[in-house]
C-alpha positions as CSV (number, residue, x, y, z in Angstrom):
1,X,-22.6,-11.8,-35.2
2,X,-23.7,-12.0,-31.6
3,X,-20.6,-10.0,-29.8
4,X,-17.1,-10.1,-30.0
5,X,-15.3,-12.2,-27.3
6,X,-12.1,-9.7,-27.4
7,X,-13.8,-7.0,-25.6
8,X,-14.2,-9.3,-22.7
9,X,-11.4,-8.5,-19.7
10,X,-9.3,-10.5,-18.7
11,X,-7.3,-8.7,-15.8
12,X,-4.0,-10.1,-15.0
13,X,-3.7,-8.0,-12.2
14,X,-5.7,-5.7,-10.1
15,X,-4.0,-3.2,-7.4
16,X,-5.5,-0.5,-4.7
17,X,-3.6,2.6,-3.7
18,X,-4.0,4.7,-0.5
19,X,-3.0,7.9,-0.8
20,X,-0.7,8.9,2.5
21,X,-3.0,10.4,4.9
22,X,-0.2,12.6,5.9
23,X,0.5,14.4,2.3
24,X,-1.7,17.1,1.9
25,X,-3.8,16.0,-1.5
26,X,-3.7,18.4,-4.5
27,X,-4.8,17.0,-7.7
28,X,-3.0,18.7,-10.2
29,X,0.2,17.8,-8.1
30,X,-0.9,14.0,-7.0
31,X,-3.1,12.9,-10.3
32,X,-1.8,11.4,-13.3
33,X,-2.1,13.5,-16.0
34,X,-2.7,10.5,-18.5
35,X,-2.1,6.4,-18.5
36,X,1.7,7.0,-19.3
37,X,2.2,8.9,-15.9
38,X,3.0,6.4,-13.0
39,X,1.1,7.1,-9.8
40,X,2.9,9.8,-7.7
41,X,4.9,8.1,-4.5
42,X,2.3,9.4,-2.5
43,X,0.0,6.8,-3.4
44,X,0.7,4.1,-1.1
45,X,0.1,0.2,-2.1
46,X,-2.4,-1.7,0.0
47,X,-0.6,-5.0,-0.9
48,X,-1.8,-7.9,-2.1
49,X,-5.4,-8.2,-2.3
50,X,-8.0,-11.4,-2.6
51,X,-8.6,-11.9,-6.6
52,X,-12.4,-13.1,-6.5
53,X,-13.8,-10.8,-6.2
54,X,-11.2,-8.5,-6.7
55,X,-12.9,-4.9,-6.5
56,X,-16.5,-4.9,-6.2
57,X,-18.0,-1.5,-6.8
58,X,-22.0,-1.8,-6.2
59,X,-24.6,0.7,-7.6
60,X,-27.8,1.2,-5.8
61,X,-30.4,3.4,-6.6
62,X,-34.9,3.9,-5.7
63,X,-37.1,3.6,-8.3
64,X,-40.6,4.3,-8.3
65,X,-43.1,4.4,-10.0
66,X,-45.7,6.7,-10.7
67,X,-49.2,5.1,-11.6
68,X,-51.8,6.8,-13.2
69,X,-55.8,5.8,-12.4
70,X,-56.5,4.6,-15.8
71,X,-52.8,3.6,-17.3
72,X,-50.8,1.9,-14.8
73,X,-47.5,3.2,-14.4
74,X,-46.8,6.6,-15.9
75,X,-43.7,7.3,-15.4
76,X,-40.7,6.0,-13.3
77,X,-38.8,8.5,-10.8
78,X,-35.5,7.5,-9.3
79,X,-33.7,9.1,-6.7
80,X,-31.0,8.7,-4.3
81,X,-27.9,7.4,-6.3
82,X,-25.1,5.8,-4.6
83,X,-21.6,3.6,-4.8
84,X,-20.4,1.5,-2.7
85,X,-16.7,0.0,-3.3
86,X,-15.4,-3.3,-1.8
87,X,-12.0,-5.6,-1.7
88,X,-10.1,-7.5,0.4
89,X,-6.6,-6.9,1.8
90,X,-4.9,-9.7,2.7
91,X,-1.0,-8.1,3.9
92,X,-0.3,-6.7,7.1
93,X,1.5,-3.2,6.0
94,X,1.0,0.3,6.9
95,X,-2.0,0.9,5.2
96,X,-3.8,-1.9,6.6
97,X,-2.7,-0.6,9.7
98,X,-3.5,2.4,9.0
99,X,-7.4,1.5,8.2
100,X,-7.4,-1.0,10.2
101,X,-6.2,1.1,13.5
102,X,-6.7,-1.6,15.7
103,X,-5.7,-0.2,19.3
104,X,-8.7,2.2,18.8
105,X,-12.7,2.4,18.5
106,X,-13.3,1.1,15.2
107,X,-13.8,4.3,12.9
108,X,-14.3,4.9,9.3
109,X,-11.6,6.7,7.7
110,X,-11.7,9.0,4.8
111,X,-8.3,8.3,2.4
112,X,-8.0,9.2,-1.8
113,X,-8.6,5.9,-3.5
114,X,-6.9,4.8,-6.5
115,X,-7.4,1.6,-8.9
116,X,-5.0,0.1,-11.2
117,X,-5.8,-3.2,-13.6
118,X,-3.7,-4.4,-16.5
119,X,-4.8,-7.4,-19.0
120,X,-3.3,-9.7,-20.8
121,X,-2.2,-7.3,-23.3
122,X,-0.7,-4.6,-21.5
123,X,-4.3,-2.6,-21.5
124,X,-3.9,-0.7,-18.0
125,X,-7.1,1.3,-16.6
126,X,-7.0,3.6,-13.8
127,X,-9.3,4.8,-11.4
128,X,-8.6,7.7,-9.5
129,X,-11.2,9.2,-6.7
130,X,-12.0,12.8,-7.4
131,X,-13.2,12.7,-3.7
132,X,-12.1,11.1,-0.4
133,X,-13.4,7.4,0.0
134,X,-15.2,6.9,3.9
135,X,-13.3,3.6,4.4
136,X,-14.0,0.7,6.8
137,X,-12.7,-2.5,8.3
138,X,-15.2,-4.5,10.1
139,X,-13.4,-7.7,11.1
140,X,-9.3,-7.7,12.4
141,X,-9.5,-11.5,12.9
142,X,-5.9,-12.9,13.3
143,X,-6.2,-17.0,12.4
144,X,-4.9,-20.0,10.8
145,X,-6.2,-19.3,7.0
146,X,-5.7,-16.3,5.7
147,X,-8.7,-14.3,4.8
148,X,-8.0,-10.6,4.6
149,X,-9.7,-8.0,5.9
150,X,-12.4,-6.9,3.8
151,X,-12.6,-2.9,3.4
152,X,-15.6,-1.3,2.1
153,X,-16.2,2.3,1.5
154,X,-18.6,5.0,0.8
155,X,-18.5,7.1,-2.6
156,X,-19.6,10.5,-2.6
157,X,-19.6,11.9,-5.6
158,X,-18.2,15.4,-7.0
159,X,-19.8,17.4,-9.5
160,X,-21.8,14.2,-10.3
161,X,-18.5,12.2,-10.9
162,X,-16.8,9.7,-8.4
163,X,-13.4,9.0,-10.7
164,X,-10.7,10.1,-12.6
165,X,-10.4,7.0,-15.5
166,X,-7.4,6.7,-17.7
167,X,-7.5,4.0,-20.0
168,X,-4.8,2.7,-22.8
169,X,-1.7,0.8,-23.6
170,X,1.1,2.9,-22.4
171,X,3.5,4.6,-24.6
């Protein structure tokens, strides 16, 4: 057999948490220890956000490669890892305020990022940022159709890890 089409997602819903800029973070206090745990208040909800494409997180990284005079390439070295994360807000709350700041010079802002999906059949996974997120907002456009305001953000990675997942049906 080829695959098995149950392993395929099939998100029913997909939601980004802030945490408040004005809490002081501490991760045994503000993580969830496991799926079952809800997300501490602190976490703030960044309202609805655009479906398609929901959450993009891109991966980049260099490759090159080594050749050798007589063989071609040798050996491939990479370098330079990086994540890049992407979604689209489409309330006007507090936290797009808050990122959004739009009284001041544009600036990136570094907030705790948390992601929450859920499938058809109750499967929930969690991301949680083990590090602060540089967010940006690049367009405040106020018009007719609505199209958000599309944040991206800079990973930087801890100990070689950017997240906390939890994954599972809760109890």
């Amino acid at each position: 057999m080829a695959g098995d089409a149950s392993n395929i997602q099939v998100w029913e819903t997909g939601d980004v948490y802030i945490f408040d800029p004005d809490v002081e973070y501490a991760v045994l206090t503000h993580s969830p220890a496991d799926i079952d745990a809800d997300l501490h208040a602190s976490w703030l909800p960044a309202g609805l956000m655009m479906g398609t494409p929901g959450v993009a997180m891109t991966r980049q990284i260099e490759r090159t490669d080594v050749m050798s005079w007589q063989q071609g390439r040798v050996k491939e070295r990479v370098k330079n890892p990086k994540v890049d994360i992407e979604f689209n807000l489409l309330e006007d709350n507090d936290v797009t305020a808050d990122l959004t700041d739009p009284a001041n010079v544009p600036a990136v802002k570094y907030r705790y990022v948390a992601l929450e999906f859920v499938n058809d059949e109750g499967y929930k996974k969690r991301w949680v940022s083990l590090a602060k997120v540089g967010l940006f907002v690049a367009t405040d456009n106020q018009e007719q159709d609505i199209n958000g305001r599309t944040v991206t953000g800079a990973l930087e990675p801890v100990a070689g890890a950017y997240w906390l997942i939890q994954e599972g049906v809760p109890a």
